[in-house]
LOKETI-872859 format. One record per residue: residue number from 0; residue in three letters; chain; x, y, z of N, C-alpha, C, CB in turn. Coordinates in pm, 1 decimal, padded with zeros to 6 digits. Glycine has a CB too. Layout:
! LOKETI-872859
<midren num="NUM" residuo="ala" cadena="A" n_east="X" n_north="Y" n_up="Z" ca_east="X" ca_north="Y" ca_up="Z" c_east="X" c_north="Y" c_up="Z" cb_east="X" cb_north="Y" cb_up="Z"/>
...
This chain:
! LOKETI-872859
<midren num="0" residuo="unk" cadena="A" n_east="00016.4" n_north="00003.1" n_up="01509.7" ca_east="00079.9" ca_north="-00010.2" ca_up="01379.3" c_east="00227.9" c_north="-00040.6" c_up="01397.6" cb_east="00060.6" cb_north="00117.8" cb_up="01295.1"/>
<midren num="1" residuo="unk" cadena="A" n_east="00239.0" n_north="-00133.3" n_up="01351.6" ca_east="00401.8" ca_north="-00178.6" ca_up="01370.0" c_east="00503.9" c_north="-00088.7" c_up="01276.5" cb_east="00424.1" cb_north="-00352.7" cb_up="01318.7"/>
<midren num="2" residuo="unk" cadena="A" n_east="00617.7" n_north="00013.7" n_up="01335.5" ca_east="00681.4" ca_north="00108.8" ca_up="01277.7" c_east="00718.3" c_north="00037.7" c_up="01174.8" cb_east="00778.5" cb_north="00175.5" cb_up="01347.2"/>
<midren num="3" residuo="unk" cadena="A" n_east="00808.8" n_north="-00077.2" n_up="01136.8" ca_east="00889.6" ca_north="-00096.0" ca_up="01024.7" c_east="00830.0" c_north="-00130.9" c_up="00945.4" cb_east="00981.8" cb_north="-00164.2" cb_up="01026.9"/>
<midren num="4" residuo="unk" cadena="A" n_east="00701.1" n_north="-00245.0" n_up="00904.1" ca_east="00565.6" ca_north="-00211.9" ca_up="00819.9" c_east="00545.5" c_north="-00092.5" c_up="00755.5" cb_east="00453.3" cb_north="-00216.7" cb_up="00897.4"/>
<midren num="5" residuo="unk" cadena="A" n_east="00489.6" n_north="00000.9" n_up="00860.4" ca_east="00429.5" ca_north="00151.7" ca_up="00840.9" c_east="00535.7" c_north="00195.4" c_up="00749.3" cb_east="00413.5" cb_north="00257.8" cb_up="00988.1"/>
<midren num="6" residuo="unk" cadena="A" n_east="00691.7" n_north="00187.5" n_up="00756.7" ca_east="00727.3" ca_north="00267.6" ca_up="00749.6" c_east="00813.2" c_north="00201.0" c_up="00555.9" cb_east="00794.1" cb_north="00312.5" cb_up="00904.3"/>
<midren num="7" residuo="unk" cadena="A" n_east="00782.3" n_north="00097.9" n_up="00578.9" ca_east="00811.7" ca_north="00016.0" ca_up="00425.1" c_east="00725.5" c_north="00070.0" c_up="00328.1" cb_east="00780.3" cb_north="-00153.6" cb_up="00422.1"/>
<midren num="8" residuo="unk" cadena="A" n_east="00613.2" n_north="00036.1" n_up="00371.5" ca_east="00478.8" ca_north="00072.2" ca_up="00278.4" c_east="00476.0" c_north="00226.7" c_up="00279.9" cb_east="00319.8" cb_north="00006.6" cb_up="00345.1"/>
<midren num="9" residuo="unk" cadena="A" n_east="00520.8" n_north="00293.5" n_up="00350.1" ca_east="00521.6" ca_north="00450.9" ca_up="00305.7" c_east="00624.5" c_north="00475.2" c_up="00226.7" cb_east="00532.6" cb_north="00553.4" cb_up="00417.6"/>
<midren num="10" residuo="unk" cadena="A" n_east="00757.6" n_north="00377.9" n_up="00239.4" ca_east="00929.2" ca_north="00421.9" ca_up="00153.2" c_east="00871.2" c_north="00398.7" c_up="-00008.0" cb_east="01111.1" cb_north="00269.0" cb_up="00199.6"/>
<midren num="11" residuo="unk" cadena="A" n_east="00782.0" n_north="00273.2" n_up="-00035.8" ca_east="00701.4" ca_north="00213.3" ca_up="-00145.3" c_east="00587.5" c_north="00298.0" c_up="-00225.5" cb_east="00635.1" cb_north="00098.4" cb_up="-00084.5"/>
<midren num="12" residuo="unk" cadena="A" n_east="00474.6" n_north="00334.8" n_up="-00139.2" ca_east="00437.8" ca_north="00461.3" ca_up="-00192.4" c_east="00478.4" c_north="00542.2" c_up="-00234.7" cb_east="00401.0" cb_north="00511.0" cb_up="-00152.5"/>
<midren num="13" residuo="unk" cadena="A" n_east="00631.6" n_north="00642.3" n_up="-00120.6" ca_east="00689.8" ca_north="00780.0" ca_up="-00175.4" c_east="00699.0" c_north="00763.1" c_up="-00318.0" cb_east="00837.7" cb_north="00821.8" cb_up="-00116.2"/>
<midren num="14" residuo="unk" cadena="A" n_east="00825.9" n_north="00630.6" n_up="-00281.6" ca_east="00873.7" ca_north="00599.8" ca_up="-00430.3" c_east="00785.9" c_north="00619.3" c_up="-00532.7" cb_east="00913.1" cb_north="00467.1" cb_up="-00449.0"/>
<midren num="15" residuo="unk" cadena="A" n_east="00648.1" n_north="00542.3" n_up="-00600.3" ca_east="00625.0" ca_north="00549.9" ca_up="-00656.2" c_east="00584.6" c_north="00673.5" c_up="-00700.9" cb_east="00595.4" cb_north="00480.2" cb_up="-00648.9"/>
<midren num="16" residuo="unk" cadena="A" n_east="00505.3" n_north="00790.8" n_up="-00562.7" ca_east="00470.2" ca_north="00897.9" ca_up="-00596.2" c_east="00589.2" c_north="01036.5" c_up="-00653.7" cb_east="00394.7" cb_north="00918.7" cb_up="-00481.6"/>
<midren num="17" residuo="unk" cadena="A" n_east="00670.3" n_north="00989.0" n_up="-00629.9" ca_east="00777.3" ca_north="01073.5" ca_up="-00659.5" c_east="00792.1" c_north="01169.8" c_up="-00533.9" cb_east="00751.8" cb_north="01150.2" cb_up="-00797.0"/>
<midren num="18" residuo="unk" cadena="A" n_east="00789.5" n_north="01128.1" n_up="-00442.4" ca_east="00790.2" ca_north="01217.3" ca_up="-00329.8" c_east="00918.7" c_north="01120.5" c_up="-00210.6" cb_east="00595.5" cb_north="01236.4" cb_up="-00263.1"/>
<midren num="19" residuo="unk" cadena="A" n_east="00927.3" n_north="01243.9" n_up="-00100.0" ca_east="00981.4" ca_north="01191.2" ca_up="00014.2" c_east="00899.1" c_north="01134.8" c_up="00078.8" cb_east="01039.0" cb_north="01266.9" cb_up="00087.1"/>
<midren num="20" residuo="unk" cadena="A" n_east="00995.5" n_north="01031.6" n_up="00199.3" ca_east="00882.7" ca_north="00966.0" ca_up="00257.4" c_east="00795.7" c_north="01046.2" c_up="00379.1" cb_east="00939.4" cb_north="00834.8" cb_up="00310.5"/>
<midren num="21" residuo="unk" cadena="A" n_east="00856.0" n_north="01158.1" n_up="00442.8" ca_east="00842.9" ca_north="01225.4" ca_up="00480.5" c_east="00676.5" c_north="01340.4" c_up="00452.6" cb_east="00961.7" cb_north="01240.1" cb_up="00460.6"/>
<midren num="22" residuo="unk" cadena="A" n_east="00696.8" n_north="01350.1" n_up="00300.4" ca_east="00568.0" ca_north="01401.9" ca_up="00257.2" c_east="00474.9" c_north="01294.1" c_up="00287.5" cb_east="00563.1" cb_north="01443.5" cb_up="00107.2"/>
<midren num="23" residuo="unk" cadena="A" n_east="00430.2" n_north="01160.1" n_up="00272.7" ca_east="00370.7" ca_north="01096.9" ca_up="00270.6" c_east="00290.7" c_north="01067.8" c_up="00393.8" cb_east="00425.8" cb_north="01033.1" cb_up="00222.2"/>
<midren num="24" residuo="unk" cadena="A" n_east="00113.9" n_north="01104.0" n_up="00456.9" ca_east="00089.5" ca_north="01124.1" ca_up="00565.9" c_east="00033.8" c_north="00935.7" c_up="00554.6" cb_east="-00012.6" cb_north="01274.4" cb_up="00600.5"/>
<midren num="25" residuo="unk" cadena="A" n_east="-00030.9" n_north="00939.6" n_up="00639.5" ca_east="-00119.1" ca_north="00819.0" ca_up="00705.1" c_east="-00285.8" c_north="00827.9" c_up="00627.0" cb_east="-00130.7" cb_north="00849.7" cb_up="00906.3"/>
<midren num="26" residuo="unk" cadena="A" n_east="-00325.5" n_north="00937.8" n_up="00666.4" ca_east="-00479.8" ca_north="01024.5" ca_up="00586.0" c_east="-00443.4" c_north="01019.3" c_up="00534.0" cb_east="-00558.4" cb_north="01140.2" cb_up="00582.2"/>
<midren num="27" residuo="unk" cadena="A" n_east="-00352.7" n_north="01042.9" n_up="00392.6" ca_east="-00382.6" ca_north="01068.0" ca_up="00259.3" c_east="-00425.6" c_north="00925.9" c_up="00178.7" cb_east="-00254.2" cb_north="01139.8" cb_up="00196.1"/>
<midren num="28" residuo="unk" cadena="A" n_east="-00475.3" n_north="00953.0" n_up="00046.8" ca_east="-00565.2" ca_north="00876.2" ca_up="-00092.4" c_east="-00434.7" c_north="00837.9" c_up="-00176.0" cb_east="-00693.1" cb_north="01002.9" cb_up="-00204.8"/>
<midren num="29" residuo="unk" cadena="A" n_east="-00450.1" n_north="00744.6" n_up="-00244.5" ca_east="-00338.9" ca_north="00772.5" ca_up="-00357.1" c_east="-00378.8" c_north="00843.7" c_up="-00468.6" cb_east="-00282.7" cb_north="00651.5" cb_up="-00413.5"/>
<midren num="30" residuo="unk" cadena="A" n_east="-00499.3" n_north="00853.8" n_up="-00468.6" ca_east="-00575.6" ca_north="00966.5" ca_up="-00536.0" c_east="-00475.1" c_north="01135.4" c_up="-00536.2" cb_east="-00739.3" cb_north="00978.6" cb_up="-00433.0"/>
<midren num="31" residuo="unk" cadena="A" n_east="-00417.1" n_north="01184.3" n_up="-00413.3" ca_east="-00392.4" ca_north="01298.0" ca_up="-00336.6" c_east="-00246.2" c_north="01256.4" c_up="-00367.0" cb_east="-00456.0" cb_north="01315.3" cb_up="-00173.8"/>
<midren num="32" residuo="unk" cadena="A" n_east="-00185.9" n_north="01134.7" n_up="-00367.5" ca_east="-00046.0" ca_north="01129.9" ca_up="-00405.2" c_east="-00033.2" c_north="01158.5" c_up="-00562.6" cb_east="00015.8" cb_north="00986.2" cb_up="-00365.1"/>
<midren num="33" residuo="unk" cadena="A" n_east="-00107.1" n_north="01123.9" n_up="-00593.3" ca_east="-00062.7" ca_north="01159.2" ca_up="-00776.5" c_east="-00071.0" c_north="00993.3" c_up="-00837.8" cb_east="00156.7" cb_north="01244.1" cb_up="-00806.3"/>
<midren num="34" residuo="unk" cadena="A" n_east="-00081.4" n_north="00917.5" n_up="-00778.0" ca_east="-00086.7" ca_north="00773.1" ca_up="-00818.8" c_east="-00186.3" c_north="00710.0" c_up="-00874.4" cb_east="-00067.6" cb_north="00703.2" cb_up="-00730.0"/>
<midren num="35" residuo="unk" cadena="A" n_east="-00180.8" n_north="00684.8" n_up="-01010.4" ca_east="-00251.8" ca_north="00623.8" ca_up="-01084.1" c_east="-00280.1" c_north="00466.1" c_up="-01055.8" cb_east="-00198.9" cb_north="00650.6" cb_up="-01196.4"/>
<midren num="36" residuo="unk" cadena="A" n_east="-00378.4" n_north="00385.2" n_up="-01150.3" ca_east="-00368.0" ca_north="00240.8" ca_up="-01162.3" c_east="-00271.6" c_north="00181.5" c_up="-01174.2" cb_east="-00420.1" cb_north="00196.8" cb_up="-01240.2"/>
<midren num="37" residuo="unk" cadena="A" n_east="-00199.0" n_north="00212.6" n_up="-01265.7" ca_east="-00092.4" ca_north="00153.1" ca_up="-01295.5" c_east="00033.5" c_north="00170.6" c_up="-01187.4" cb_east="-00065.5" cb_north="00198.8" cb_up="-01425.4"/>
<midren num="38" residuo="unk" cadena="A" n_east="00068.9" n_north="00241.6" n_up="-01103.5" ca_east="00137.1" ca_north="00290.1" ca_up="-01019.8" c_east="00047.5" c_north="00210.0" c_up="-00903.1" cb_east="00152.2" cb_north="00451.1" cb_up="-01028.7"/>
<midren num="39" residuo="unk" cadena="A" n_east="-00069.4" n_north="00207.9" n_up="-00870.0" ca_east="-00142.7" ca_north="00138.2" ca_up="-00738.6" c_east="-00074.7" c_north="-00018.2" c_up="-00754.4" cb_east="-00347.3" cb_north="00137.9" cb_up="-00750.0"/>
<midren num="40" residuo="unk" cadena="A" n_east="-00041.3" n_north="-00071.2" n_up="-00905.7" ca_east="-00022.9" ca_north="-00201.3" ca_up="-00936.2" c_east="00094.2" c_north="-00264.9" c_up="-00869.2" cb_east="-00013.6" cb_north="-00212.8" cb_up="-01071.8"/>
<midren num="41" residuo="unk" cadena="A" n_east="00189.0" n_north="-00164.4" n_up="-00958.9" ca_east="00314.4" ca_north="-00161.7" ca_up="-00922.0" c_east="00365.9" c_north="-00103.9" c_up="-00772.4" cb_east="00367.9" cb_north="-00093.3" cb_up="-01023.3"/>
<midren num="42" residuo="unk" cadena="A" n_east="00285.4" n_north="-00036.7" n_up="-00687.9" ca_east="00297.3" ca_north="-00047.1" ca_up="-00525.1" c_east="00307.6" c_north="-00185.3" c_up="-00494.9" cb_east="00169.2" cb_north="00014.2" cb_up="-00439.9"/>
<midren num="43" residuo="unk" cadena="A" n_east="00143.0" n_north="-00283.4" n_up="-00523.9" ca_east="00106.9" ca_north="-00377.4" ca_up="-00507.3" c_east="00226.3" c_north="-00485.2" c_up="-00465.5" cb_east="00034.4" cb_north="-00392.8" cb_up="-00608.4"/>
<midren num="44" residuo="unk" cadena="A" n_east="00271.5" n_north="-00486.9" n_up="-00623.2" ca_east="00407.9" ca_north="-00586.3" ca_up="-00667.2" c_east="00497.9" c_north="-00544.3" c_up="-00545.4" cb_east="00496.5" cb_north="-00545.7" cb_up="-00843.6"/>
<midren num="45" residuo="unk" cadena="A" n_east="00516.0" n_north="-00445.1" n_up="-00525.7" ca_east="00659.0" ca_north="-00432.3" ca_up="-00410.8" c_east="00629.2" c_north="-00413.6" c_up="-00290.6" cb_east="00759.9" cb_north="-00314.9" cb_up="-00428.4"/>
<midren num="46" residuo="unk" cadena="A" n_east="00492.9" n_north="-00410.3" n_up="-00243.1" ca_east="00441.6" ca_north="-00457.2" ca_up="-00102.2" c_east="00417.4" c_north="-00638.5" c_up="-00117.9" cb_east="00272.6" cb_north="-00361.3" cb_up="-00061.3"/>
<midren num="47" residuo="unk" cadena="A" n_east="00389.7" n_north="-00655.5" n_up="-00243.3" ca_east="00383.0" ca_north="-00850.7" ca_up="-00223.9" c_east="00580.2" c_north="-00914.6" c_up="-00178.9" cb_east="00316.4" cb_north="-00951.1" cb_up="-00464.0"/>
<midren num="48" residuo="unk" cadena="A" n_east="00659.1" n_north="-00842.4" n_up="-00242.6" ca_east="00772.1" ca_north="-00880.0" ca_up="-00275.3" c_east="00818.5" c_north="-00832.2" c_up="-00140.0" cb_east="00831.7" cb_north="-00829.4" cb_up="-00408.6"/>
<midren num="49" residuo="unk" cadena="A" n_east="00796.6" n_north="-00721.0" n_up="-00113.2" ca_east="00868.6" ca_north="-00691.5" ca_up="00063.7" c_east="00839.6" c_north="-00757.7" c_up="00149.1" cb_east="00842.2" cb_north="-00573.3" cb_up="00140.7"/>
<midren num="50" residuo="unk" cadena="A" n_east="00669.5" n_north="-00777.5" n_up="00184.0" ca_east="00647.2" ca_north="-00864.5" ca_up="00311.0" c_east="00676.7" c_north="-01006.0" c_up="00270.6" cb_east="00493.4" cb_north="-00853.9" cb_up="00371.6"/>
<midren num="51" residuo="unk" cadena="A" n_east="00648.1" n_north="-01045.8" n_up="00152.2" ca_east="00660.4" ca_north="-01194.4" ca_up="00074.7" c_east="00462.2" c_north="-01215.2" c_up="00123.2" cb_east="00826.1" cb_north="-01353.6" cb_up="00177.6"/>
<midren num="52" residuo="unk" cadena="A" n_east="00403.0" n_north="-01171.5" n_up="00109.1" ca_east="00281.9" ca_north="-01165.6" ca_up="00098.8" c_east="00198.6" c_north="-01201.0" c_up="-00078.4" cb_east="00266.4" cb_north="-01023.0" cb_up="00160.8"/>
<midren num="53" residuo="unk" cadena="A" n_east="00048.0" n_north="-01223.7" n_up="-00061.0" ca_east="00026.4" ca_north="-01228.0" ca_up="-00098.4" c_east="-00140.6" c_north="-01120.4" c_up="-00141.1" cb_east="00079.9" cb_north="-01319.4" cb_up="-00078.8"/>
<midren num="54" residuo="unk" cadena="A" n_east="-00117.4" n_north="-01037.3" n_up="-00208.9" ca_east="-00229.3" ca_north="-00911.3" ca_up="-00184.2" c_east="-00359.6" c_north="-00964.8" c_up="-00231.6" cb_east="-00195.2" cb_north="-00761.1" cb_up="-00275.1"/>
<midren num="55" residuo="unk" cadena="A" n_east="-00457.2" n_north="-00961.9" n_up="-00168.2" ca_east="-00578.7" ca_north="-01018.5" ca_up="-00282.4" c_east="-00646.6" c_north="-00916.7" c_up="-00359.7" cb_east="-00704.4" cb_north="-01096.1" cb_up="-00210.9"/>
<midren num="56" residuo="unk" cadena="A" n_east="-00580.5" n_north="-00871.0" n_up="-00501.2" ca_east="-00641.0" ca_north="-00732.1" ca_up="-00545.5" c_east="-00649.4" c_north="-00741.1" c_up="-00666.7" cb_east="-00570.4" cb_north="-00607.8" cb_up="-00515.1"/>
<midren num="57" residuo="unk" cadena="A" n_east="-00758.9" n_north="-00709.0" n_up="-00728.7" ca_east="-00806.4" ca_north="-00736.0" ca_up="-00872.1" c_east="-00774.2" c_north="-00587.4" c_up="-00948.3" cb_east="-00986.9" cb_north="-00783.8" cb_up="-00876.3"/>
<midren num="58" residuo="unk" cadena="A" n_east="-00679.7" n_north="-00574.7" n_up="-01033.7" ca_east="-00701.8" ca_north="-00411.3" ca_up="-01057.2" c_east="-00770.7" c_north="-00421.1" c_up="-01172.7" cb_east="-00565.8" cb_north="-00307.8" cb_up="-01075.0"/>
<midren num="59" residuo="unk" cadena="A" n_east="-00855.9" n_north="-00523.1" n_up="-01215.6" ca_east="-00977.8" ca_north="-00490.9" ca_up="-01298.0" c_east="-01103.1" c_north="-00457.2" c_up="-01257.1" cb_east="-01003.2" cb_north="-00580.1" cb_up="-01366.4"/>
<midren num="60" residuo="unk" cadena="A" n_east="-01121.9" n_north="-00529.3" n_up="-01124.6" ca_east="-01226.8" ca_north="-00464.5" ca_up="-01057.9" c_east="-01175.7" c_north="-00416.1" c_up="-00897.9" cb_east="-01355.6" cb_north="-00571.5" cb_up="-01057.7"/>
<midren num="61" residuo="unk" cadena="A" n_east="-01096.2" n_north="-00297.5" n_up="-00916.0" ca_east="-01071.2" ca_north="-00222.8" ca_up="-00792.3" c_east="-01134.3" c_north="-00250.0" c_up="-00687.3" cb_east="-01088.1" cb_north="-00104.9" cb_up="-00802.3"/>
<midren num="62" residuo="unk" cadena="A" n_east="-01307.1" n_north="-00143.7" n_up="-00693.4" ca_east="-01388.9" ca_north="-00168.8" ca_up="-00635.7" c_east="-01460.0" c_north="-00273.0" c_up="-00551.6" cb_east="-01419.7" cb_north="-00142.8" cb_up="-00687.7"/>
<midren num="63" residuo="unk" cadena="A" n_east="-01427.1" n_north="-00416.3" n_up="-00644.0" ca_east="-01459.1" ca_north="-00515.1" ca_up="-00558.8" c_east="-01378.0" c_north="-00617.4" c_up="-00470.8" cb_east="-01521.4" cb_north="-00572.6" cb_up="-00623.6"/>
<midren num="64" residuo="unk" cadena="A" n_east="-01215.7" n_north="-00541.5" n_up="-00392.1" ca_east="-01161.8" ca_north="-00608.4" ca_up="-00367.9" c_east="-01183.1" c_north="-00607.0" c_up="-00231.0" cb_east="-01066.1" cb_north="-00601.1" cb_up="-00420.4"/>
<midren num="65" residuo="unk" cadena="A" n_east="-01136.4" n_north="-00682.9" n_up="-00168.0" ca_east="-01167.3" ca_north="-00732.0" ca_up="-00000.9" c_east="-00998.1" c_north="-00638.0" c_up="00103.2" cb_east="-01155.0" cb_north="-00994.2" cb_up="00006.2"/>
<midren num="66" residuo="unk" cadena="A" n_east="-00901.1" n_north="-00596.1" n_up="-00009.1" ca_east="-00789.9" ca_north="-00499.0" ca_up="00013.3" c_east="-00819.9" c_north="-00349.9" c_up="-00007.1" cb_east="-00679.6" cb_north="-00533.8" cb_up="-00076.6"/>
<midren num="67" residuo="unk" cadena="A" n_east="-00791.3" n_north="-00329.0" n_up="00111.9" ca_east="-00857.2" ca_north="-00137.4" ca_up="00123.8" c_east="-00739.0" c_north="-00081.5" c_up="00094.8" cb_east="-00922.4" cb_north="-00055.7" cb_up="00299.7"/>
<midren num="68" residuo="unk" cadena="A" n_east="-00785.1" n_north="-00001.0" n_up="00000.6" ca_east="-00651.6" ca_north="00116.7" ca_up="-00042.9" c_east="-00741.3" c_north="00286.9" c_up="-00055.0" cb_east="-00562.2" cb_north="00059.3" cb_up="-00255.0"/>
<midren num="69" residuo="unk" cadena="A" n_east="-00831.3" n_north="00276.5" n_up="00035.4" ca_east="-00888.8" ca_north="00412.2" ca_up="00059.3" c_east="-00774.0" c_north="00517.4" c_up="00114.0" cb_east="-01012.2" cb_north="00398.1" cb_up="00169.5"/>
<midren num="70" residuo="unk" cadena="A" n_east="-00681.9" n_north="00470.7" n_up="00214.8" ca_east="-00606.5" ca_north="00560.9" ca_up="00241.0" c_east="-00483.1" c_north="00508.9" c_up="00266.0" cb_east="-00651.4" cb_north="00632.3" cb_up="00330.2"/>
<midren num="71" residuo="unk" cadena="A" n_east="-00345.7" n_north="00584.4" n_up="00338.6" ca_east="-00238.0" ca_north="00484.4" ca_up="00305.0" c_east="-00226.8" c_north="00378.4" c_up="00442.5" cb_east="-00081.9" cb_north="00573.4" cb_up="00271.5"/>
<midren num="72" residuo="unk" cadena="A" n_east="-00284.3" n_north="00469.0" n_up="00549.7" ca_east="-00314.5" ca_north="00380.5" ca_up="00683.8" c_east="-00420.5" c_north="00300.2" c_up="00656.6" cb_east="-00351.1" cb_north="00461.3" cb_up="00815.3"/>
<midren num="73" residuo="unk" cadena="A" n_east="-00481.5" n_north="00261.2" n_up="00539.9" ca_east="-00576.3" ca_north="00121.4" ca_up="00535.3" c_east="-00484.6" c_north="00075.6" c_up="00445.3" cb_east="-00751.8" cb_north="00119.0" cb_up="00481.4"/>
<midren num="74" residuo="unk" cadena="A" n_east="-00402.4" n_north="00112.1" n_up="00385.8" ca_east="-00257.4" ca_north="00018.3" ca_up="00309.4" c_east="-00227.3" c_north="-00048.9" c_up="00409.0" cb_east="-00107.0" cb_north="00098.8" cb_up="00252.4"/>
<midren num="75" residuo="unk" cadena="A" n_east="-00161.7" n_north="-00007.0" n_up="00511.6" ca_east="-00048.9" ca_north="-00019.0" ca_up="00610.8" c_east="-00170.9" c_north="-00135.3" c_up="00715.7" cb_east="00021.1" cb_north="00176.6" cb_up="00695.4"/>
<midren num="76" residuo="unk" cadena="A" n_east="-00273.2" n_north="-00121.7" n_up="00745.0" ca_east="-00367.4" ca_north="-00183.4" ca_up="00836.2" c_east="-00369.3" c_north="-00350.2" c_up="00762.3" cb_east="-00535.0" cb_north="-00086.6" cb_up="00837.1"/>
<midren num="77" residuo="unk" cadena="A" n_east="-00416.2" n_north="-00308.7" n_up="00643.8" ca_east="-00395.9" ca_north="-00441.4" ca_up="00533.4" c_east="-00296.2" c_north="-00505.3" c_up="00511.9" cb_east="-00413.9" cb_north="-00420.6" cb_up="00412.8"/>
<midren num="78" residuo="unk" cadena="A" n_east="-00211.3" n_north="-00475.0" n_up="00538.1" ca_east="-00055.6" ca_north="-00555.8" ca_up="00499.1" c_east="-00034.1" c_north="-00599.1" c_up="00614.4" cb_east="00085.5" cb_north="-00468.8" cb_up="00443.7"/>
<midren num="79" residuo="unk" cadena="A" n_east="-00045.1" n_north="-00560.7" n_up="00785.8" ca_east="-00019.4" ca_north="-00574.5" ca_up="00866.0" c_east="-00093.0" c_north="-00702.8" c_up="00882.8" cb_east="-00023.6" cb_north="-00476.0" cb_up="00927.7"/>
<midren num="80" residuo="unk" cadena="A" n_east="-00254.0" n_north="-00709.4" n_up="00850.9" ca_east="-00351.4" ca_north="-00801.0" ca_up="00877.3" c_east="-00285.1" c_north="-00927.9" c_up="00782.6" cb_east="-00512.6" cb_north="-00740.8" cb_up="00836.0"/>
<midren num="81" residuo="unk" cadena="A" n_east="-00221.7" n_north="-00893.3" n_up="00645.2" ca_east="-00204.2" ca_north="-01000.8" ca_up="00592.2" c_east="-00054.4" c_north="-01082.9" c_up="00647.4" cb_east="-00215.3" cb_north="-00965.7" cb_up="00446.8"/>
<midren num="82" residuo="unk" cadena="A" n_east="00049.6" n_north="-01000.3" n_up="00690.9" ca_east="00187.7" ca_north="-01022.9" ca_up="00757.2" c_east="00115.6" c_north="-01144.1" c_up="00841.3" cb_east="00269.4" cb_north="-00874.8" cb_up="00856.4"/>
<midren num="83" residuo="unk" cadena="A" n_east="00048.2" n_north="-01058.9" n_up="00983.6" ca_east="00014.5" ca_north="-01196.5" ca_up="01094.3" c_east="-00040.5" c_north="-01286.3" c_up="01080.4" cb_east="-00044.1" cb_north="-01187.9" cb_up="01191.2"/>
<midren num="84" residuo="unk" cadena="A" n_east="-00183.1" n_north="-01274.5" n_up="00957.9" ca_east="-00223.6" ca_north="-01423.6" ca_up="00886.5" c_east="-00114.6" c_north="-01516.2" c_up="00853.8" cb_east="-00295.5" cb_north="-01405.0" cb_up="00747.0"/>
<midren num="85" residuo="unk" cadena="A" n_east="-00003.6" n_north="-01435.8" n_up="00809.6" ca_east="00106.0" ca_north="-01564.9" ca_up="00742.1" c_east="00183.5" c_north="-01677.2" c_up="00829.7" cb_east="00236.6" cb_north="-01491.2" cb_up="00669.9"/>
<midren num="86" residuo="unk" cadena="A" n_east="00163.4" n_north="-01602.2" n_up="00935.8" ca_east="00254.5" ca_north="-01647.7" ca_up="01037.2" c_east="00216.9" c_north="-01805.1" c_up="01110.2" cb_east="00252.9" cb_north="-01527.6" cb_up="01148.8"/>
């Protein structure tokens, strides 16, 4: 896992969760952060805008997206996968 990635997408999460980044593990859900849809969205937007990526995520149908947000290390795995595609 590339630290400065890991460590964007966790400053992005805290934020939204209202937490330090510090609280924020690798295992945890955003379920377990307190983060709603609307808050998963708006992560979204500022992980597209940080890496300059493009997320493929439907938040109408969550469930059927090909972007894992089961935990925050399948955040961080996903953004990483989409960073080196760009390249």
């Amino acid at each position: 896992m590339s630290e400065s990635i890991k460590e964007k997408i966790i400053a992005i999460i805290a934020e939204e969760a209202v937490l330090e980044p510090g609280q924020v593990r690798p295992d945890m859900t955003l379920e377990d952060l307190g983060i709603d849809s609307l808050g998963l969205v708006e992560s979204i937007f500022k992980i597209e805008e940080a890496f300059d990526i493009s997320v493929p995520f439907n938040a109408n149908e969550p469930a059927q997206n090909e972007f894992d947000i089961s935990s925050v290390a399948a955040i961080v795995s996903a953004v990483e996968a989409l960073v080196r595609a760009r390249v």
